[in-house]
TORDOFI-682035 format. One record per residue: x negated, z negated, y of N, C-alpha, C in turn; residue in one letter. Coordinates in steps of 0.1 Angstrom, whole numbers, padded with zeros to 4 digits, always signed. Each point is the difference from the previous one (the first is absolute). Example, Ala and Ser with C-alpha at 12.3 -4.5 7.8 and 13.67 -1.06 7.14 Angstrom:
// TORDOFI-682035
-0132-0078-0057+0009+0000+0012-0009+0000+0012A+0004+0007+0011-0009+0000+0011+0008-0008+0011S
This chain:
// TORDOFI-682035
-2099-1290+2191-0009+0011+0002-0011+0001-0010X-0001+0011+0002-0016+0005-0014-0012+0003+0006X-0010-0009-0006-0012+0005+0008-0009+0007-0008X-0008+0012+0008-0012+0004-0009-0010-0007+0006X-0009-0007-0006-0011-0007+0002-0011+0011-0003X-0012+0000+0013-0012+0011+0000-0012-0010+0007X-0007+0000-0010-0009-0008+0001-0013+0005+0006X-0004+0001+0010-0010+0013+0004-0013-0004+0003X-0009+0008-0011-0013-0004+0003-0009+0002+0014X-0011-0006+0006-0003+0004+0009-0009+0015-0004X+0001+0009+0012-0009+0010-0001+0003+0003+0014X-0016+0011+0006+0000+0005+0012-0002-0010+0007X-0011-0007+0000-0006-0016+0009+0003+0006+0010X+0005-0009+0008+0006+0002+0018-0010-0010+0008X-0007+0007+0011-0010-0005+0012+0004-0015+0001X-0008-0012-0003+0003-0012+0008-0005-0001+0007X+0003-0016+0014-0001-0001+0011+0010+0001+0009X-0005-0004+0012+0011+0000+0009+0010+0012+0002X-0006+0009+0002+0006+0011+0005+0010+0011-0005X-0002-0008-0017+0008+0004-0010+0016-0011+0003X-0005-0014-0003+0005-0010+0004+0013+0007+0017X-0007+0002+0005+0008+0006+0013+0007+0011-0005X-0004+0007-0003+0010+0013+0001+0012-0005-0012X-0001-0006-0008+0013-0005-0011+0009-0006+0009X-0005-0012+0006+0003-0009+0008+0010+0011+0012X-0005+0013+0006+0009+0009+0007+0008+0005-0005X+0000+0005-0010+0006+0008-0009+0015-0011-0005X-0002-0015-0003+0011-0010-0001+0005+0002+0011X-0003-0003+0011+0008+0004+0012+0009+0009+0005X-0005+0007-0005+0008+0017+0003+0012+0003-0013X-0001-0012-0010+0014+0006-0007+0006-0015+0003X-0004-0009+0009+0008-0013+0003+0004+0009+0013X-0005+0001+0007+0010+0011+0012+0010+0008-0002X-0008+0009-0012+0011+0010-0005+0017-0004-0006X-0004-0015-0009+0015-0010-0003+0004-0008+0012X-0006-0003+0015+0004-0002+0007+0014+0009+0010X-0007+0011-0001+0004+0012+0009+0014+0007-0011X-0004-0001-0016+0012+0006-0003+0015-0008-0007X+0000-0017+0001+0006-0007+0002+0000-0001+0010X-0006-0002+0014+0010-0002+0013+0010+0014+0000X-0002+0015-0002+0007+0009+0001+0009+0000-0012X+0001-0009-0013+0013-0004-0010+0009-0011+0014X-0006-0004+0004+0006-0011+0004+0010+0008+0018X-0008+0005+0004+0006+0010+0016+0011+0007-0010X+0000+0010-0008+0012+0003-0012+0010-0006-0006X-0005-0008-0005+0007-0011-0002+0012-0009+0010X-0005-0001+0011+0006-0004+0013+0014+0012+0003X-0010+0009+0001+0010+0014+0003+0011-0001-0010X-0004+0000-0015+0013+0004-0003+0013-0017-0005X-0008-0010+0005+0004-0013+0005+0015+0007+0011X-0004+0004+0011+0008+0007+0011+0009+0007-0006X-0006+0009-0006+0014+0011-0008+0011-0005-0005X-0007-0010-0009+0010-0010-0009+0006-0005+0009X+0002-0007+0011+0006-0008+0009+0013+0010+0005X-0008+0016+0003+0007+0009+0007+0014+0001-0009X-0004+0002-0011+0010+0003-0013+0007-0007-0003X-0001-0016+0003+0006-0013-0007+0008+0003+0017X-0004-0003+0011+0011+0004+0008+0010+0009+0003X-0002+0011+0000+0007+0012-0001-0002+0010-0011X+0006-0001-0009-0001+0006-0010+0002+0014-0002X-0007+0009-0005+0002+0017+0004-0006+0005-0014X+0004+0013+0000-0009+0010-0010-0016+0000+0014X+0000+0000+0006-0010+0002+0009-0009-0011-0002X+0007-0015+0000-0010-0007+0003-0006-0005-0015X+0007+0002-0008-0002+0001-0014-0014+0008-0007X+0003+0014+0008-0013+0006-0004-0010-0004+0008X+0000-0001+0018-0012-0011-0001-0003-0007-0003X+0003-0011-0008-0004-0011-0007-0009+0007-0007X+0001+0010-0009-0004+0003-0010-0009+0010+0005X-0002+0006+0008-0012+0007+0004-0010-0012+0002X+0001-0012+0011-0010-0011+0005-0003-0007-0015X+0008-0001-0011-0006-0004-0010-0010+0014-0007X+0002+0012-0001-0007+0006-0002-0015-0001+0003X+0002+0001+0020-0013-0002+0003-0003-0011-0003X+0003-0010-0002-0008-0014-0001-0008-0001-0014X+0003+0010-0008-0005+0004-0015-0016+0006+0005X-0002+0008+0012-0008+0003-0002-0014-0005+0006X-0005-0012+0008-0009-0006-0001-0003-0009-0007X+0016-0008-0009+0001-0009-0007-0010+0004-0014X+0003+0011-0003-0004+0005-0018-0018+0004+0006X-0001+0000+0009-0016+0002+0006-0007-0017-0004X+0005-0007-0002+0000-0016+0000-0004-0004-0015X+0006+0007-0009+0001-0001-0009-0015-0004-0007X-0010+0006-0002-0014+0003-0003-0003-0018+0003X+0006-0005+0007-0007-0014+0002+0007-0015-0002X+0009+0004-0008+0010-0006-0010-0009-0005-0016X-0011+0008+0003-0008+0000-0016-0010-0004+0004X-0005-0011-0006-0014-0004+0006-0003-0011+0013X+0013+0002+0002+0000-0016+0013+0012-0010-0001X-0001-0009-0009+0012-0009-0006+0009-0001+0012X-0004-0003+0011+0011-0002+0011+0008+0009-0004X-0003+0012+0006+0013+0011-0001+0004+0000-0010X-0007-0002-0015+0011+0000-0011+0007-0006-0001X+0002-0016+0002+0004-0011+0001+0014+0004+0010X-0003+0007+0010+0014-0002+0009+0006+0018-0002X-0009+0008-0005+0007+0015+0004+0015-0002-0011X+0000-0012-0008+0016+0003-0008+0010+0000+0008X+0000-0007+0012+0007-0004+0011+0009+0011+0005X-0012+0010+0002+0007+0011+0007+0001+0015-0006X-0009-0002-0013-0004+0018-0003+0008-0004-0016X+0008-0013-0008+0000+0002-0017+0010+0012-0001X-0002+0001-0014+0008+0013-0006-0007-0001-0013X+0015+0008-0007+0015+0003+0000+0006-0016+0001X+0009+0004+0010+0012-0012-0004+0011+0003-0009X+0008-0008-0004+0013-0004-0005+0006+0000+0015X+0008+0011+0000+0005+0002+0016+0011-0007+0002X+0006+0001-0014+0016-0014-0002-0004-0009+0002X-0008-0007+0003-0004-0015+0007+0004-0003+0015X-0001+0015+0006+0003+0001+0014+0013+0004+0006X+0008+0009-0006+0007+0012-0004+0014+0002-0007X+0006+0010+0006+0007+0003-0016-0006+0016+0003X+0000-0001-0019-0009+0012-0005+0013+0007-0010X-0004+0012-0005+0007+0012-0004-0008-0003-0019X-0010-0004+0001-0004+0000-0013-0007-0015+0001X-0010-0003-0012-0008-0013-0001+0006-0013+0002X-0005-0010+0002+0010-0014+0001-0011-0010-0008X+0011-0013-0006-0010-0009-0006-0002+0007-0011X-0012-0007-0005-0007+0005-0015-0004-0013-0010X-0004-0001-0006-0004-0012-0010-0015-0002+0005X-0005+0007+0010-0019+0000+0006+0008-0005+0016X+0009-0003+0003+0003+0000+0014+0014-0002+0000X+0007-0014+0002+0011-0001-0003+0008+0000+0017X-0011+0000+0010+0007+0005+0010+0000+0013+0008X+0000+0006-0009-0003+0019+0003+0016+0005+0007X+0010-0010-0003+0011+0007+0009+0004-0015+0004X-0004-0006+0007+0001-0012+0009+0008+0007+0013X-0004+0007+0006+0006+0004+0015+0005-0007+0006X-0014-0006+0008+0005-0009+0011+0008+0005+0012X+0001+0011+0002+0006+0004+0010+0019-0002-0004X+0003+0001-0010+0008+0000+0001+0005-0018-0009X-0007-0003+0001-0002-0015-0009-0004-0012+0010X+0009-0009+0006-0006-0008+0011-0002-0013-0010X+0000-0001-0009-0002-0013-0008-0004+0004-0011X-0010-0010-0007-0005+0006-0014-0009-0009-0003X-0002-0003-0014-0009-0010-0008-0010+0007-0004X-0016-0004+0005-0011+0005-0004-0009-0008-0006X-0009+0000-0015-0004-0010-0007+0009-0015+0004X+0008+0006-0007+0011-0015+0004+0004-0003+0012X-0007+0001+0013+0006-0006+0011+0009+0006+0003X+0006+0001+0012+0012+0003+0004-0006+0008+0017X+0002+0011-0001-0005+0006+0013+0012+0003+0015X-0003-0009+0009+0008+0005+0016-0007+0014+0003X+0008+0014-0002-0004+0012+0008+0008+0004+0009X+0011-0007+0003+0009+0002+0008-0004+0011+0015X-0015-0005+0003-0007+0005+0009-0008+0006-0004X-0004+0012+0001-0015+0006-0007-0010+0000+0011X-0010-0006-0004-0013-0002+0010-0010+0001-0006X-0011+0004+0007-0012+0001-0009-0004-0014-0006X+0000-0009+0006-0002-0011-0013+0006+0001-0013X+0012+0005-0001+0006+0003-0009-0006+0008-0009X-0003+0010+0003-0007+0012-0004-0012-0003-0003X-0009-0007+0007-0016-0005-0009-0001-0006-0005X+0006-0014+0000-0001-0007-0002+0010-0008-0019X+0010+0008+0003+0012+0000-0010+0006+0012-0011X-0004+0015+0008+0002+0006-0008-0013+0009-0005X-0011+0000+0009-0012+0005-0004-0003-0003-0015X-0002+0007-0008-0001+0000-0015+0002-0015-0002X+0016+0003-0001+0010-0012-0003-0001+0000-0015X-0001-0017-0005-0004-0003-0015-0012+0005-0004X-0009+0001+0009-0016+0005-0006-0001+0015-0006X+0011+0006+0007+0003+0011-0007-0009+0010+0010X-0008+0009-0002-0007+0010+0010+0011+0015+0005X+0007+0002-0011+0012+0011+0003+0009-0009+0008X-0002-0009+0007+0014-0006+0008-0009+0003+0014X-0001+0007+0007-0006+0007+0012+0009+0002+0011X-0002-0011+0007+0010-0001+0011-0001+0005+0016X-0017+0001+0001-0002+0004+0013-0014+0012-0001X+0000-0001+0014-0012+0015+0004+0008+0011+0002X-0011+0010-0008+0002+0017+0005+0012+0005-0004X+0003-0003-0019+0008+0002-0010+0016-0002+0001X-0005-0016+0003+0015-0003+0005+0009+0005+0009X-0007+0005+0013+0006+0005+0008+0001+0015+0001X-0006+0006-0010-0005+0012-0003+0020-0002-0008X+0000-0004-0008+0012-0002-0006+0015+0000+0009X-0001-0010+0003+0008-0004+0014+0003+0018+0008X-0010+0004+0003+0005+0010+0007+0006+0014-0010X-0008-0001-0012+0003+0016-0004+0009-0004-0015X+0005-0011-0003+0004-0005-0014-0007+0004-0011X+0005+0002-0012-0003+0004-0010-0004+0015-0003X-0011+0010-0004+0001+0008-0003+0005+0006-0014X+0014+0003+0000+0008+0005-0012-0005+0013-0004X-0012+0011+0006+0003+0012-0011-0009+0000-0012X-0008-0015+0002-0010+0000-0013-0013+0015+0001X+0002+0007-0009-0011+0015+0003+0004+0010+0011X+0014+0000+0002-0002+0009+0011+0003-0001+0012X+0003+0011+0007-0002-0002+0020+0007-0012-0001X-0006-0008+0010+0006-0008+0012-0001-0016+0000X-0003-0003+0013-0002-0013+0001+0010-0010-0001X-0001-0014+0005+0011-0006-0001+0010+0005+0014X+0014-0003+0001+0010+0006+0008+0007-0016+0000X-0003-0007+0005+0008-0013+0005+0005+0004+0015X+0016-0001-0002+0006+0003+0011+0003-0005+0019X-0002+0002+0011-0007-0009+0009+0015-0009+0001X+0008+0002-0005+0011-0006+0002+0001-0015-0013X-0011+0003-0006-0004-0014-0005-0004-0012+0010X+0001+0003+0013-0007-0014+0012+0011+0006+0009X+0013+0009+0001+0006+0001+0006+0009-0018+0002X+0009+0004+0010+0004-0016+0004+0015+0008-0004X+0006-0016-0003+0021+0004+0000+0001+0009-0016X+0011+0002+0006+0005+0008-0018-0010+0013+0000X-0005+0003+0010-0011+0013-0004-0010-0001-0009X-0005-0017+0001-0010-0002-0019+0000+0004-0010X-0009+0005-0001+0006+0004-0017-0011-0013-0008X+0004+0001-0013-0004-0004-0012-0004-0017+0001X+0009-0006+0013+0002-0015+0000-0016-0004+0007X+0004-0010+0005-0013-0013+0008-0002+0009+0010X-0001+0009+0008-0006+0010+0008-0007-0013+0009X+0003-0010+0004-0002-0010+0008-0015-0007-0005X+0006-0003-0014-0013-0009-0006-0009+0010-0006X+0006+0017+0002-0015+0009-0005-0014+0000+0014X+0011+0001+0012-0006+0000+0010-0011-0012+0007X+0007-0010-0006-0008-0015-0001-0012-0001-0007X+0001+0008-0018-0008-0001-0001-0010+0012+0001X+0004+0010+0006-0011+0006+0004-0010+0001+0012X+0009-0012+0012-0011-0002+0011-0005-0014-0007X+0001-0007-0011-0009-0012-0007-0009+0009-0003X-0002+0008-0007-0008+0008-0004-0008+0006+0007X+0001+0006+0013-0009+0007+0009-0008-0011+0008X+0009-0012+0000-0008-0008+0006-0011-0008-0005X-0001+0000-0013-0004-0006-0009-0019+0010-0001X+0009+0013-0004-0011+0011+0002-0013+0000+0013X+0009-0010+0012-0010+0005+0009-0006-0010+0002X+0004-0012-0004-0009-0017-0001-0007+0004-0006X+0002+0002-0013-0011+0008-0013-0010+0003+0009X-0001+0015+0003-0009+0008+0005-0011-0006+0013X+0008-0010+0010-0007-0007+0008-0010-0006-0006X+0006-0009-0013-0010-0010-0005-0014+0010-0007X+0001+0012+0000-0009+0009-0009-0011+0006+0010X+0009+0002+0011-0011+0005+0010-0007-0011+0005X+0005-0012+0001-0006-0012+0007-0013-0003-0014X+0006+0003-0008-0014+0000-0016-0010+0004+0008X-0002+0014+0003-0012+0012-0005-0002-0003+0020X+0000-0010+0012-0002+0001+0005-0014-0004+0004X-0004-0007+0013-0010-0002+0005-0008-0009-0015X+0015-0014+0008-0003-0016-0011+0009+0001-0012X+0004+0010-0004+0008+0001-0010-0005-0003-0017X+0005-0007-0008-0005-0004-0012-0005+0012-0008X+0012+0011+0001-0007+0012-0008-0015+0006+0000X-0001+0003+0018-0007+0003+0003-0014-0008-0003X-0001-0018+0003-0009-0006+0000+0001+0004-0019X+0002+0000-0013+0002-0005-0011-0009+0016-0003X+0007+0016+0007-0007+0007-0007-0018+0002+0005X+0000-0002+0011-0015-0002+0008-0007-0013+0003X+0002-0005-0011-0009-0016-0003-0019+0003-0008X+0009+0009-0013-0012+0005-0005-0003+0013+0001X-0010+0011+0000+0005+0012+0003+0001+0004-0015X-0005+0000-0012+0001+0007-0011+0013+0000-0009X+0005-0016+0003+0012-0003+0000+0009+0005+0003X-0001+0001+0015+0010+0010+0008+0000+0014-0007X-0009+0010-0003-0006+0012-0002+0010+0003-0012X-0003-0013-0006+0007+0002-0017+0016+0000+0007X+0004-0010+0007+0015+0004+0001+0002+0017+0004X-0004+0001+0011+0005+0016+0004-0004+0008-0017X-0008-0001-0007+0003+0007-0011+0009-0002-0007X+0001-0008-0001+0013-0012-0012+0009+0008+0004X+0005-0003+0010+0014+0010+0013+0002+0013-0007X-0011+0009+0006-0001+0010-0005+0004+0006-0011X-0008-0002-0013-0001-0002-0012+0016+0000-0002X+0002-0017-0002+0010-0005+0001+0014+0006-0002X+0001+0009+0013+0019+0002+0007-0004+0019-0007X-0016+0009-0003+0005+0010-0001+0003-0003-0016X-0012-0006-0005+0004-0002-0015+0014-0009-0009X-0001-0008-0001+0012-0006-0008+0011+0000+0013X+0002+0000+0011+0008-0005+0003+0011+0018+0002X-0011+0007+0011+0007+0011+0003+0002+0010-0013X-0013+0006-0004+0001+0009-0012+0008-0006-0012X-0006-0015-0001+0009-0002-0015+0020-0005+0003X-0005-0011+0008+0016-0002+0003+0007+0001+0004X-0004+0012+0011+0006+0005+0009+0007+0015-0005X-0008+0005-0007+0004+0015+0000-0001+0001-0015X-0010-0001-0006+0000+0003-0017+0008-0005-0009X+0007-0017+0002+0008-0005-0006+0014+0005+0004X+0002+0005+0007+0012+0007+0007+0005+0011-0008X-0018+0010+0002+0003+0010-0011+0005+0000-0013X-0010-0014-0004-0001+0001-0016+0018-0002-0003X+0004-0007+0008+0020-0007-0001+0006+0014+0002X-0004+0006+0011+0010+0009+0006+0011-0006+0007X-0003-0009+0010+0006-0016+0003-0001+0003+0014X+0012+0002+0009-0001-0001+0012-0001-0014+0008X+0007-0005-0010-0005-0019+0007-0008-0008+0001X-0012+0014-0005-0014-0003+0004-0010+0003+0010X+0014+0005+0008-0010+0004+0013+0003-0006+0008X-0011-0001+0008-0002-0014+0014+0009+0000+0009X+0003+0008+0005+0009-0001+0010+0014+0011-0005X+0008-0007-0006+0009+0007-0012+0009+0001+0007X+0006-0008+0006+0016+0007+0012-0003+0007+0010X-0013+0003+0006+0001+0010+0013-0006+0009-0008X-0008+0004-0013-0007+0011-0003-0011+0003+0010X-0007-0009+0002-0012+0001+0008-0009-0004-0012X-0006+0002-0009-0011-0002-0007-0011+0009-0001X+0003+0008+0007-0011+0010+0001-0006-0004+0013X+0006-0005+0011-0005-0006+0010-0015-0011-0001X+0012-0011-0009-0009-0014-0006-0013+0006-0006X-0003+0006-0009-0006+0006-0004-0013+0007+0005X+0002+0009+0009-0011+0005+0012+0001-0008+0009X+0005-0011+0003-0008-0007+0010-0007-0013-0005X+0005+0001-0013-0009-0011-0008-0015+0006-0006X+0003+0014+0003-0015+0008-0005-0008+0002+0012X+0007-0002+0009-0007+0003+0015-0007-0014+0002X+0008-0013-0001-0003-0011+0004-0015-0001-0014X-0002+0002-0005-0012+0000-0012-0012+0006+0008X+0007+0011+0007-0014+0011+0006+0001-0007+0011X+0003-0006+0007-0001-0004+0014-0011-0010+0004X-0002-0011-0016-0004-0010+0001-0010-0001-0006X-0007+0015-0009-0010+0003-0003-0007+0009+0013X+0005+0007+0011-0006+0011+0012+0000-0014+0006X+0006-0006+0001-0003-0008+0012+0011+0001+0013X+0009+0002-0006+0007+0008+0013+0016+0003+0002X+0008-0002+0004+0016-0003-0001+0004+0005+0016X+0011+0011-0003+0004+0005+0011+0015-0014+0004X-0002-0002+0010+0016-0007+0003+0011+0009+0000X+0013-0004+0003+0013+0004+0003-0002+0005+0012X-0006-0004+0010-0004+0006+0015-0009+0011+0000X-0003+0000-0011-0013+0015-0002-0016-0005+0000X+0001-0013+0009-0014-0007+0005-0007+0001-0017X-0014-0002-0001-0004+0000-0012-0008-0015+0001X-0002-0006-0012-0007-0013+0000-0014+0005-0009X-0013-0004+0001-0011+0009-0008-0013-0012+0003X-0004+0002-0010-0014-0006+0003-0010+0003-0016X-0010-0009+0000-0005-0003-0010+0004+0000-0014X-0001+0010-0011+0004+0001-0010-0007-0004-0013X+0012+0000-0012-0003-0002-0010-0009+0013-0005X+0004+0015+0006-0003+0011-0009-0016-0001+0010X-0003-0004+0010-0018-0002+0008-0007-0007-0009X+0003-0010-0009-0004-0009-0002-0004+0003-0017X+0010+0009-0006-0004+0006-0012-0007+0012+0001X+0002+0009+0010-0011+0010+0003-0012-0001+0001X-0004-0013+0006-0011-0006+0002-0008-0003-0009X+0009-0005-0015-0003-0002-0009-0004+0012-0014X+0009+0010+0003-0002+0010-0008+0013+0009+0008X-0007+0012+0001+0007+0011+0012+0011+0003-0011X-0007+0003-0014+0008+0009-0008+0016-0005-0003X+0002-0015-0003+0006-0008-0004+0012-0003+0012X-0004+0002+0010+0007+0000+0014+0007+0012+0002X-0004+0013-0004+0003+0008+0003+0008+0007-0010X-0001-0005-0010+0012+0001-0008+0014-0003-0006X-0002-0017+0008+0009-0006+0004+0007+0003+0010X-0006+0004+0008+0009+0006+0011+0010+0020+0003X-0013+0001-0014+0011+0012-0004+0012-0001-0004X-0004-0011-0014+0016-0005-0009+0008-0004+0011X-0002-0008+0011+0011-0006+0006+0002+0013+0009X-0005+0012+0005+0011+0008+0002+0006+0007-0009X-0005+0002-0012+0008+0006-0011+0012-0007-0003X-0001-0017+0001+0012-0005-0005+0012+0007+0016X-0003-0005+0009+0006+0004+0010+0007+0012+0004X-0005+0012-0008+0002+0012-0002+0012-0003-0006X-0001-0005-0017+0010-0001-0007+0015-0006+0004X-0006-0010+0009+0013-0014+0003+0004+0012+0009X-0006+0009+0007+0004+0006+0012+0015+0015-0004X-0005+0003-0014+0005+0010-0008+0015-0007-0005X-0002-0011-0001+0018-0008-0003+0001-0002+0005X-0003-0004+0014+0009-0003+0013+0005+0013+0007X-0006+0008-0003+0003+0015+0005+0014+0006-0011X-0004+0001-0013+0011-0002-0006+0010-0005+0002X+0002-0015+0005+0013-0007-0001+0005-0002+0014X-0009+0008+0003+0009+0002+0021+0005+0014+0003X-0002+0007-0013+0008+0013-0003+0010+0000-0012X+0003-0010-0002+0013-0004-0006-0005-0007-0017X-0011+0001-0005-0005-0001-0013-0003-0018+0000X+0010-0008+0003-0006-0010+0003-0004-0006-0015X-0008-0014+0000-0005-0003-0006+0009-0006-0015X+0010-0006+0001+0011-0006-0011+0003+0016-0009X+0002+0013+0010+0002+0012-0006-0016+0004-0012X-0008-0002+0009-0015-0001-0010+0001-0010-0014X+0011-0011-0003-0007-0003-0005+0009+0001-0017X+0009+0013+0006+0009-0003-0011-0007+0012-0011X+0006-0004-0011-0006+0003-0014+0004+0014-0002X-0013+0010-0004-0003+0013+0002-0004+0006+0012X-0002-0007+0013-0001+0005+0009-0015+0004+0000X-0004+0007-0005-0016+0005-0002-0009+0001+0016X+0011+0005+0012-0008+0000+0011-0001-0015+0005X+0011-0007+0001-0001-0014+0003-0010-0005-0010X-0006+0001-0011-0008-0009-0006-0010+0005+0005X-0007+0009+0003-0008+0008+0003-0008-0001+0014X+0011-0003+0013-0004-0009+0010-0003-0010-0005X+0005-0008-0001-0003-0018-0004-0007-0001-0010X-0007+0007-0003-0008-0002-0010-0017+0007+0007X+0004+0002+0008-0011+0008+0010-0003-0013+0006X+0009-0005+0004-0004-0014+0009-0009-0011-0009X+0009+0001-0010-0007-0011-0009-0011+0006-0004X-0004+0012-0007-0018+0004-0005-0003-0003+0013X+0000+0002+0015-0007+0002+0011-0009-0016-0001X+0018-0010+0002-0001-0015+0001-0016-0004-0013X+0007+0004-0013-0009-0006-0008-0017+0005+0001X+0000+0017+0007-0018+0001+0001-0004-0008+0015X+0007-0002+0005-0003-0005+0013-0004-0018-0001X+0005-0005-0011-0003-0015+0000-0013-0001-0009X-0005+0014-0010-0012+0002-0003-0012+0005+0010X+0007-0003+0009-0013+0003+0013-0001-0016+0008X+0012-0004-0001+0003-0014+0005-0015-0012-0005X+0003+0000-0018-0009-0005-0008-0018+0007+0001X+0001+0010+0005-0016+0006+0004-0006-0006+0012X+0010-0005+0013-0002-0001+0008-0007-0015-0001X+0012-0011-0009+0000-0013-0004-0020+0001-0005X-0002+0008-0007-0016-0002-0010-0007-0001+0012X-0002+0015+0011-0007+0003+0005-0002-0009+0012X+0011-0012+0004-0001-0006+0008-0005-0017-0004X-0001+0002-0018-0009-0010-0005+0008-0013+0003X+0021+0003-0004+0007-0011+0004+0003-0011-0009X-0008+0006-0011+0006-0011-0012+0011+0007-0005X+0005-0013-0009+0017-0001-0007+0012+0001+0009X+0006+0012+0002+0014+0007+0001+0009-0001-0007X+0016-0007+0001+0005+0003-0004+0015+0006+0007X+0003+0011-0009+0011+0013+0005+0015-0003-0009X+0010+0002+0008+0013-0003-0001+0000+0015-0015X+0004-0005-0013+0007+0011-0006+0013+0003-0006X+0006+0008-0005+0013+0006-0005+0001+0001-0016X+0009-0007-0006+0003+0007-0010+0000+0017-0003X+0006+0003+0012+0003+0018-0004-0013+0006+0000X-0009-0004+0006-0015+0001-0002-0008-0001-0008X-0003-0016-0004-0005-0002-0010+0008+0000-0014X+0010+0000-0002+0004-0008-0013+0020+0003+0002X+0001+0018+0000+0013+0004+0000+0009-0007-0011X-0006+0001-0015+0010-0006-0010+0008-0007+0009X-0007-0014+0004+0007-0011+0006+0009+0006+0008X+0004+0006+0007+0008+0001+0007+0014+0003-0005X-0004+0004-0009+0016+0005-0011+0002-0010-0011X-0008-0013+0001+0006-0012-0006+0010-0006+0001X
């Protein structure tokens, strides 16, 4: 990863004393609630589409197929609200590869229609599903059985390799929808439900060991998410790590922020995609949900700056905020931050509107599409003035040294075409 380093001077002296001291101190709490409430609702999601999977590996249907794939849907959408706190609190960085990495080498899992080993990844068409024995950095691997040990422990970026991505959202995102073959235009992946069919109804071999490893995988998903909400809980490490100090803490929710709109969302998410015209650069590439990830990863930014996170139940979680605490400090600086983050929100809202009326986002990103660049590039100016309010906030809150996740496609395009 690429960082931009911003070094920020202090300006806008902020009130000391206690009661300054207090209100930061509230304000940690209310985005340690907020990662409480929206990992336990990845994790109730998570569960649910645990069940689907079960439904499907049992009785196998065009029916139960597409539920799978709706419960994975929904489970996208509290999860990418999560995101914002991936930057700035090593825990979650440290474990979100578990369940959120991307792109994979899908032939690791798979058989695939395109891609395979490479000279950067010499197990890119490994396919363990259809491979019950196999030599990895020399050993000799039992898959006879596919279990999640298997899977975290053995094929999780197998050989140190980061494109060998064997579990979480992706994997199973895969698992259900295969490969997306139209590259720029309509349509998602179309993996057949007669892939987990039982008897000669299988198609394309292992139906048995696909089904294996895709409840390894949901299970895997929902240990994960337990251990995440048990983080950000009462005694939870996260929680205790981000509200030890408060300026420290302060600085993470910015870092976050910053962070996921700048290099991570605008530049790697959406501009580098552009700059290729590369559908394999979008997050969630076999369902064509990236317009989804996308607004709920801009939502989860504003949520955690208001103070405030609606659940899956509708219930809302709210308290003490980051944006009271900058207002407090300079109204002006607050209040224009909180314009950009509806402006970005506007934009993310404008390609999700788009690609739920058939313009989905892999169609955006192919070469000449002047309207597709045009959306996504709305997101990104939005993203990139919005993390210059981010760094106003950082002065005015007198936090010190910031540092923000950045992008080649951002700073320093040449490179990208090296």
């Amino acid at each position: 990863m690429y960082r931009l380093a911003l070094t920020l001077t202090a300006a806008g002296a902020c009130a000391a004393g206690s009661a300054m001291a207090q209100d930061r101190a509230a304000a940690l709490t209310t985005y340690a609630d907020i990662a409480e409430a929206a990992y336990a609702d990845s994790l109730s999601t998570a569960e649910r589409l645990k069940e689907a999977i079960a439904t499907l590996v049992e009785t196998p249907s065009p029916q139960a197929l597409q539920a799978a794939k709706e419960a994975w849907l929904q489970s996208r959408v509290p999860y990418q609200q999560t995101e914002v706190y991936r930057f700035g609190n090593p825990i979650v960085d440290d474990w979100e590869g578990k369940v959120n990495a991307w792109p994979l080498d899908e032939g690791l899992i798979d058989y695939v229609a395109f891609g395979g080993a490479t000279d950067e990844n010499a197990y890119g068409d490994l396919n363990v599903i259809a491979t019950p024995t196999f030599t990895l950095s020399g050993q000799e691997v039992d898959a006879s059985v596919i279990t999640p040990a298997l899977l975290e422990d053995t094929l999780q970026e197998a050989d140190a390799n980061e494109a060998n991505v064997a579990t979480g959202y992706h994997a199973i995102e895969f698992l259900l929808w295969g490969q997306d073959l139209n590259g720029t235009g309509p349509g998602a992946g179309q993996r057949p439900w007669t892939d987990y069919a039982q008897g000669e109804a299988c198609t394309n071999g292992n139906c048995d060991r696909r089904a294996e490893y895709l409840e390894a995988a949901a299970d895997l998903l929902v240990l994960d998410l337990q251990d995440m909400v048990a983080a950000w809980g009462a005694d939870g490490e996260a929680r205790k790590a981000v509200t030890a100090d408060t300026d420290a803490g302060l600085r993470a929710i910015l870092t976050g922020m910053g962070s996921l709109a700048y290099g991570e969302l605008a530049g790697q998410r959406m501009k580098l995609g552009l700059m290729l015209n590369d559908p394999e650069e979008e997050h969630d590439c076999f369902s064509d949900n990236t317009h989804n990830a996308a607004f709920y990863d801009g939502l989860g930014i504003r949520n955690v700056y208001l103070g405030s996170y609606t659940r899956v139940d509708g219930t809302v979680v709210e308290g003490p905020s980051l944006s009271e605490l900058v207002a407090a400090a300079d109204p002006e600086v607050d209040a224009l931050l909180r314009a950009d983050l509806d402006a970005t929100m506007e934009a993310l809202r404008r390609i999700k509107t788009a690609a739920e009326a058939g313009f989905s986002w892999d169609m955006m990103l192919a070469r000449g599409s002047d309207a597709g660049e045009a959306l996504i590039m709305g997101g990104v100016d939005a993203l990139v003035k919005q993390t210059r309010g981010v760094e106003r906030a950082v002065r005015v809150l007198d936090l010190g040294d910031v540092t923000l996740e950045g992008s080649d496609s951002l700073d320093n395009a040449a490179a990208v075409f090296e």
